[in-house]
C-alpha positions in Angstrom: 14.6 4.4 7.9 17.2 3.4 5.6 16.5 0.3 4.1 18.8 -2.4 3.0 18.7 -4.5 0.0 17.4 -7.7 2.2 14.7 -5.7 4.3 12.1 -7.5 2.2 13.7 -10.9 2.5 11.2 -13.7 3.8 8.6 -11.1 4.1 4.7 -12.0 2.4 2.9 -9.2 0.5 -0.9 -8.9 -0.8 -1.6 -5.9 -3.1 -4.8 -5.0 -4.3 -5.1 -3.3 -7.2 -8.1 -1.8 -8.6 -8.4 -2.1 -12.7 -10.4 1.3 -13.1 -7.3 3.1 -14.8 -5.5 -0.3 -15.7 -3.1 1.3 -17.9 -1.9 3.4 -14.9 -2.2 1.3 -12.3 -0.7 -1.3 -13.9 2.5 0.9 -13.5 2.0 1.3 -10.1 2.2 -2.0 -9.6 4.9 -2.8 -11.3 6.5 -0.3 -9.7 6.0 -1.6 -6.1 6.7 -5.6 -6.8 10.1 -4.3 -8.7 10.6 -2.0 -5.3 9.6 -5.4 -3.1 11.9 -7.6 -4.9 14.6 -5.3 -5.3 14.5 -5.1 -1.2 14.8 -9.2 -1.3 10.9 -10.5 -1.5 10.9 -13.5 -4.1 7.6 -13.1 -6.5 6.3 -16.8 -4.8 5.7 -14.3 -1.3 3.7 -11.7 -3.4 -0.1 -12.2 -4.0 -1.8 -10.0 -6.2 -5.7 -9.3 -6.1 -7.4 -7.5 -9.3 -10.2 -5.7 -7.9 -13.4 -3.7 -10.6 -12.5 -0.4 -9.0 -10.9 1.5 -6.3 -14.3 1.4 -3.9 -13.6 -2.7 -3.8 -10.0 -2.1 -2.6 -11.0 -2.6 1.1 -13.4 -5.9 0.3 -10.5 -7.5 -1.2 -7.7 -6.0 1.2 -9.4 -7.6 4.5 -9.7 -11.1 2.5 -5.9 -11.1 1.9 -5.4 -10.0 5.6 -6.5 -13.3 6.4 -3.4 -15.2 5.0 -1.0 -14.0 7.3 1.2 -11.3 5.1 3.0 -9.1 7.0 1.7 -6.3 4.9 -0.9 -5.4 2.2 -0.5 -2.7 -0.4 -3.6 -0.9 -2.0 -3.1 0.7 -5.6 -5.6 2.7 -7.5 -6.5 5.9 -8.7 -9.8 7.8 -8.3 -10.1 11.2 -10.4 -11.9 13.9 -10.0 -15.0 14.3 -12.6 -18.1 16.4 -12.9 -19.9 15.6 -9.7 -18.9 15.1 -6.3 -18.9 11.1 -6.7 -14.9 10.6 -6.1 -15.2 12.3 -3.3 -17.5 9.8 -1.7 -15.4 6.6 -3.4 -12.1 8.0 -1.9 -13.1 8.8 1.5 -14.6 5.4 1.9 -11.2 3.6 0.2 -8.9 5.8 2.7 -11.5 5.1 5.4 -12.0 1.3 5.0 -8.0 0.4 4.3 -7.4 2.6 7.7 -9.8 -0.1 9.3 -8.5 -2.9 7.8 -4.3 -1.8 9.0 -6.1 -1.3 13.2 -8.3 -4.4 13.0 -5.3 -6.6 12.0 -2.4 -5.1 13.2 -0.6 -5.3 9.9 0.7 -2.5 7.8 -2.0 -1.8 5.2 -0.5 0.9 2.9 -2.8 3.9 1.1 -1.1 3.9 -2.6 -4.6 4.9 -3.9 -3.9 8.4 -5.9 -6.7 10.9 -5.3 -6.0 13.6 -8.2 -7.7 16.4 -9.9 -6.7 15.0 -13.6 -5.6 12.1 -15.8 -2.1 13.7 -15.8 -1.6 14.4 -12.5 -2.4 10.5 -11.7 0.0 9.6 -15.1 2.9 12.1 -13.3 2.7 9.6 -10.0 2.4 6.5 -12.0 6.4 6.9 -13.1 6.2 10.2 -14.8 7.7 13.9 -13.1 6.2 12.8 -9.7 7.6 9.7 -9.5 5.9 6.8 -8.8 3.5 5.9 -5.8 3.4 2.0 -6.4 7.1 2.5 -5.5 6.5 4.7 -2.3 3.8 2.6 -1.1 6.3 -0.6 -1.0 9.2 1.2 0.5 6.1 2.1 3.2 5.8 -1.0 3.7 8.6 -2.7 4.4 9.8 0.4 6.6 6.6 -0.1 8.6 7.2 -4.1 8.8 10.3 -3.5 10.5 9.3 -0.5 12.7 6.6 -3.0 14.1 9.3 -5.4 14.6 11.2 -3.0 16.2 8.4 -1.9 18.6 7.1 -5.7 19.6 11.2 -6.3 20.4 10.9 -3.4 23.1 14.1 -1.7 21.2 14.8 1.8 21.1 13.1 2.5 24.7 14.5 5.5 26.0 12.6 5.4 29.3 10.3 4.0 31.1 6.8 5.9 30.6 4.0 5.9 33.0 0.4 6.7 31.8 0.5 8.3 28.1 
């Protein structure tokens, strides 16, 4: 979906963002309020949670659920060390945001980088791979109005009978 440069207009956003990595996810989030605002969201319909690390990301996404945005971005990175340990914090992050998008019916957008090494996260934090802060707000807003889209009954082709 093609956006244009109002999509975001009148639109509320939380984002969580985990300070584990501050110095690179800092950048993501920059990254995706500069991609929000450019898309028409004023900085007043933007609230920001700072959250330990990424394993709190789902804690603190489900409280901002409760204040009505029409989506919630999640940034953070978790990289692979000597043990098995990020395997366990990321599959609970992916799992738990996945929960918190059904349970509310909002789009809750995974911009939680899951990487082997420091400089694979610092290439998707603005570097050669671009930057994920900025996918996970163009995700956003593209799912905001896709939902709209499907509560407004547009786009039906036919009429469908079981699934």
């Amino acid at each position: 979906m093609d956006l244009p440069k109002n999509a975001a207009e009148g639109k509320r956003f939380g984002i969580v963002v985990s300070r584990y990595h501050e110095e690179l996810t800092t950048l993501l989030l920059e990254g995706a309020v500069e991609t929000l605002e450019d898309l028409g969201a004023r900085k007043t319909d933007i609230d920001i949670a700072w959250v330990p690390g990424a394993f709190e990301i789902p804690l603190a996404a489900r409280a901002l659920s409760t204040h009505s945005p029409d989506a919630i971005l999640c940034l953070g990175i978790v990289i692979k060390g000597e043990t098995t340990h990020d395997e366990y914090i990321a599959r609970e992050v992916a799992h738990g945001i996945a929960m918190i998008g059904q349970a509310s019916g909002i789009p809750v957008m995974f911009g939680v980088l899951t990487t082997q090494t420091i400089e694979q996260a610092k290439a998707r934090c603005g570097g050669t791979k671009g930057n994920k802060g900025v996918e996970a707000a163009e995700g956003a807003v593209t799912m905001i109005h896709t939902l709209e889209q499907i509560k407004k009954g547009s786009n039906r082709s036919a009429k469908s009978v079981g699934f």
